[in-house]
N, C-alpha and C positions, 0 to 999 in steps of 0.2 A: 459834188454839190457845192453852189459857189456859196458863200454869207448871205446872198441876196432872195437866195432861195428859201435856205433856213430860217430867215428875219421876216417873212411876209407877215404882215401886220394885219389881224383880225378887227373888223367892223367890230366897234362895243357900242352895247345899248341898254339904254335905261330901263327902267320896268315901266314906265310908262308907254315907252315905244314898243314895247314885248305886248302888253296890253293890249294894247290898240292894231295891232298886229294880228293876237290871237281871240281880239273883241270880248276881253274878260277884263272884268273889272283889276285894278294894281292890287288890291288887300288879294285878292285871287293869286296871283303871280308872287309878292311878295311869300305869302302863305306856304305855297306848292317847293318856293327855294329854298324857305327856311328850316321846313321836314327835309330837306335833303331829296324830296323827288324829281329834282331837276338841276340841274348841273348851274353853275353860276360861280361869279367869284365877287369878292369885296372889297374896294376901293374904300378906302376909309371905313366910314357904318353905314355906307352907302351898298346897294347891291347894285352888279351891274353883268351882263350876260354877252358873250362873244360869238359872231355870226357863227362858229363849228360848232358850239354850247347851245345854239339856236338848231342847229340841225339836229342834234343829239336828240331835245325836245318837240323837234317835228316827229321823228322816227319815234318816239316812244305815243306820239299821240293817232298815228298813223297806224301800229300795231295792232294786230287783234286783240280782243280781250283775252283774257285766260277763261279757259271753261270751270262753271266753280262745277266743286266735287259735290258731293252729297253731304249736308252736313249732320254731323252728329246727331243721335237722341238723346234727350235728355232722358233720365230715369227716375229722378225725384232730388231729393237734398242730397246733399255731399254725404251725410255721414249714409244714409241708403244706399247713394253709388259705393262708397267702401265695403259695406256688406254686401253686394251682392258683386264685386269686383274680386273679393276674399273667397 
């Protein structure tokens, strides 16, 4: 593998061009990278996201939902759930 290969230089994009990209507002895009739901990196205190970090974010929006499970009953107050948990 020569340097040239290893050095290939990723497309980086602003969140506004991410935006406008995925037609969501920037607080949208800022919001989703600063929970960590999407891959990104930080040039200063600036964020900014790189065409593979963009695929990454295709692929997860592209993915099926997860099936939710059934969720819990409730039973009454906490201290009722303890007594009848005991």
């Amino acid at each position: 593998m020569t340097t040239n290969e290893v050095f290939q230089p990723d497309q980086v994009y602003t969140v506004t061009e991410v935006a406008e990209w995925l037609q969501i507002s920037n607080n949208q895009v800022t919001t989703l990278a600063k929970r960590d739901a999407w891959p990104h990196m930080k040039v200063g205190n600036r964020l900014r996201f790189t065409s593979s970090q963009l695929k990454e974010v295709a692929e997860m929006l592209n993915a099926p939902a997860p099936v939710p499970t059934e969720p819990r009953r409730k039973i009454g107050s906490r201290s009722r759930q303890r007594r009848i948990a005991d």
